[in-house]
C-alpha positions as CSV (number, residue, x, y, z in Angstrom):
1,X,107.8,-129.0,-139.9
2,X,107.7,-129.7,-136.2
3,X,104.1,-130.1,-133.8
4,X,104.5,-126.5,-133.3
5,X,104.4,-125.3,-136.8
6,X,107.0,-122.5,-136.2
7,X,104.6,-121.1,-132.6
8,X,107.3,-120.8,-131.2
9,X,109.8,-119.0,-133.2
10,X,108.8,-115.1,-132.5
11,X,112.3,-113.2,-133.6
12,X,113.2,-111.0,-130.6
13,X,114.3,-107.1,-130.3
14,X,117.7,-106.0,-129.2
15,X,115.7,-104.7,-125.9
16,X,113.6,-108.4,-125.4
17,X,114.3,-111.4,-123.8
18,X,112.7,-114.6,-124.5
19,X,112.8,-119.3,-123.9
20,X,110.8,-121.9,-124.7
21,X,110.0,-124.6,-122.5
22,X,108.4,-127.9,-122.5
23,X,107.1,-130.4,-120.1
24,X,105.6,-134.3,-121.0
25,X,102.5,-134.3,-118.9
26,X,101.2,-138.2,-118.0
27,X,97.6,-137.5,-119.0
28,X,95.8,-137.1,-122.5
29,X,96.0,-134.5,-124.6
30,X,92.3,-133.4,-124.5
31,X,92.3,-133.2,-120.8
32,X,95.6,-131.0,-120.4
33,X,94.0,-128.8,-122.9
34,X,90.4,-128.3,-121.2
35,X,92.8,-126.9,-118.5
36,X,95.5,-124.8,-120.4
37,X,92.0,-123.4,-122.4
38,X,90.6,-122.1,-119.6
39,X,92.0,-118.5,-119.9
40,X,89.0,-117.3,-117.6
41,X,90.6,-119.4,-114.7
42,X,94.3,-119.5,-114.8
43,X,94.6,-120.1,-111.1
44,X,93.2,-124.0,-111.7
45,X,96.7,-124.5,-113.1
46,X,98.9,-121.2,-111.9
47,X,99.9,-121.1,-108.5
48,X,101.1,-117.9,-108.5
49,X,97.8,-116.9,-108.7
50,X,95.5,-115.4,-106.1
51,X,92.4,-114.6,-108.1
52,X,90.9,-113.9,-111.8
53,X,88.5,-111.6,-113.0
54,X,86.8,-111.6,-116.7
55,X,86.7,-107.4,-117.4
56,X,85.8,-108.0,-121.2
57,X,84.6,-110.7,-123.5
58,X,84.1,-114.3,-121.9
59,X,87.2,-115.9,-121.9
60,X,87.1,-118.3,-124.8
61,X,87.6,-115.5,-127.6
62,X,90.4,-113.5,-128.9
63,X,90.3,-109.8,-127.0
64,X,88.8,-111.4,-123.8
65,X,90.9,-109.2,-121.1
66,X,91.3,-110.9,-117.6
67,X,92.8,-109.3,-114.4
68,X,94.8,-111.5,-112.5
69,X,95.7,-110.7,-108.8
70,X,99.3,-112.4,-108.4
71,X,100.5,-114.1,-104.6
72,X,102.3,-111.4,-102.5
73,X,105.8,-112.1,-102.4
74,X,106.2,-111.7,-106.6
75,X,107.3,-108.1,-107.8
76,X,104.1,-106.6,-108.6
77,X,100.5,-107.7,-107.6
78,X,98.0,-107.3,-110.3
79,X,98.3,-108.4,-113.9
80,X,95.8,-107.5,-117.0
81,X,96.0,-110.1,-120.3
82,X,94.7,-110.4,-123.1
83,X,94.0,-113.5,-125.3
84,X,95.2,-113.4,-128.6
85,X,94.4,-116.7,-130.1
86,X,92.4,-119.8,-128.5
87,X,92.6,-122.7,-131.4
88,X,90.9,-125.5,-129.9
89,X,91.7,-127.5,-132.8
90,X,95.1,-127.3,-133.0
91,X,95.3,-126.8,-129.2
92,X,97.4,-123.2,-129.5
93,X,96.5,-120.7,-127.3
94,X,98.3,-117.2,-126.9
95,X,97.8,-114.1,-124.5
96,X,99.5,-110.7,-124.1
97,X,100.4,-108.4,-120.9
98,X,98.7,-105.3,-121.9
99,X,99.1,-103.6,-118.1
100,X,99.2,-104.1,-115.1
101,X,101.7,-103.4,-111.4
102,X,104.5,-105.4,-112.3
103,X,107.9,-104.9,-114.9
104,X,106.9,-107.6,-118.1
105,X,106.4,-105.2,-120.2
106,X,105.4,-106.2,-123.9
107,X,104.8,-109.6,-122.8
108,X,103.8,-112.4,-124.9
109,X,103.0,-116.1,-124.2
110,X,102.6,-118.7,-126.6
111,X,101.2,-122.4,-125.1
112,X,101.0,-125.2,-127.6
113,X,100.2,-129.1,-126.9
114,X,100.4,-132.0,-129.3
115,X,100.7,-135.5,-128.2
116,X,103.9,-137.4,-127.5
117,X,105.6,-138.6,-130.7
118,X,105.3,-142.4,-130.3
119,X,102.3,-142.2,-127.7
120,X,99.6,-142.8,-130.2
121,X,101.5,-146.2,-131.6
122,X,101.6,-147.4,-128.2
123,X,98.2,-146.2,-126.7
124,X,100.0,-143.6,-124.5
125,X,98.3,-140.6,-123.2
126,X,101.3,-138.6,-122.8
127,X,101.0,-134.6,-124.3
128,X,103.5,-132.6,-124.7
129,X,103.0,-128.6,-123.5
130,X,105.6,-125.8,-125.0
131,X,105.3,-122.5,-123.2
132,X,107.6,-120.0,-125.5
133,X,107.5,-116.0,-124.0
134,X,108.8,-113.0,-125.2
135,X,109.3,-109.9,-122.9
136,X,111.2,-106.3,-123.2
137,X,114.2,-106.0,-120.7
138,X,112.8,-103.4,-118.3
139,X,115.7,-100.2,-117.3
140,X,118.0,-101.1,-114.8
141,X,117.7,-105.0,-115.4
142,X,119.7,-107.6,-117.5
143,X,118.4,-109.8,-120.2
144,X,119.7,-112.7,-117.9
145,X,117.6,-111.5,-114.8
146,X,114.4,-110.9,-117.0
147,X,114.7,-114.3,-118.5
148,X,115.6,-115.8,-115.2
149,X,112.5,-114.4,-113.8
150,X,110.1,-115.1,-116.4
151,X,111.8,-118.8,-117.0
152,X,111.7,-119.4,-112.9
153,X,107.5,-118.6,-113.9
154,X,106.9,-120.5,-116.5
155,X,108.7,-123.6,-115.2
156,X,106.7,-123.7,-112.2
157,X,103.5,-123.2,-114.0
158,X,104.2,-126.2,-116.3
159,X,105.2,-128.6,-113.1
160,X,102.2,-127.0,-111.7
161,X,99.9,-128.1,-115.0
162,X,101.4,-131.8,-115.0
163,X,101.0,-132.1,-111.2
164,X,97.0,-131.0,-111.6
165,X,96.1,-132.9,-114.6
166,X,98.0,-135.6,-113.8
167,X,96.1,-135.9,-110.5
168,X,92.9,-135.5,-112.6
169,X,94.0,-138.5,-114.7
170,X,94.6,-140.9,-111.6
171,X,98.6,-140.9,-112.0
């Protein structure tokens, strides 16, 4: 079976949309995770994001709920998750929209990191980050303009992730 252990294979709805996406990040795995972890602080990482507030459970545990306040300029301005699964050992961490002023409905984000195959052979510190989504198609929009949006996201947050922590790792 593959690093992700099937993470990223959610079957999607005749109404959803959904992609996976990956970015190699120069830096070791344990420091690209204490940043994708952090679901208290997105913004370290998210640049689409203004501001984050904890409004239950601390942020390291399933059911924590976050509000995030999004950059003007995005469709929509506020954003409340929740986390689903933080497994620091096998670096998987997934959150849902459950509200929120914006149109990703049913919403669902899986992140996963393992390190490059090869990398530990060599003595690399190269990880590897998968972002996989699924979201319903709101009324009055295409599956190819939801996933647009939503992939146009989650690309930019993953160049975002590799530009920080690659910075932190002196690259």
């Amino acid at each position: 079976m593959s690093k992700q252990d099937g993470h990223h294979d959610k079957p999607l709805l005749p109404n959803q949309c959904g992609s996976s996406h990956s970015q190699i990040i120069d830096a070791p795995l344990p420091l690209v995770w204490s940043i994708v972890r952090q679901f208290d602080n997105p913004q370290a990482h998210k640049q689409f994001i203004k501001s984050c507030t904890m409004r239950a459970g601390d942020g390291g545990t399933a059911g924590s709920i976050r509000e995030v306040i999004v950059s003007s300029g995005l469709p929509g301005s506020s954003s409340m998750e929740r986390l689903d699964k933080l497994d620091d050992d096998k670096h998987v961490m997934n959150f849902s929209i459950v509200g929120g002023d914006h149109k990703l409905a049913n919403y669902s984000s899986m992140t996963t990191l393992h390190k490059e195959d090869g990398e530990e052979e060599k003595g690399g510190s190269k990880t590897v980050v998968t972002q996989s989504y699924v979201v319903d198609v709101p009324a009055g929009s295409s599956k190819e303009d939801t996933c647009l949006f939503a992939d146009t996201i989650v690309g930019c947050n993953l160049r975002s992730l590799a530009k920080v922590t690659e910075k932190m790792a002196g690259k």
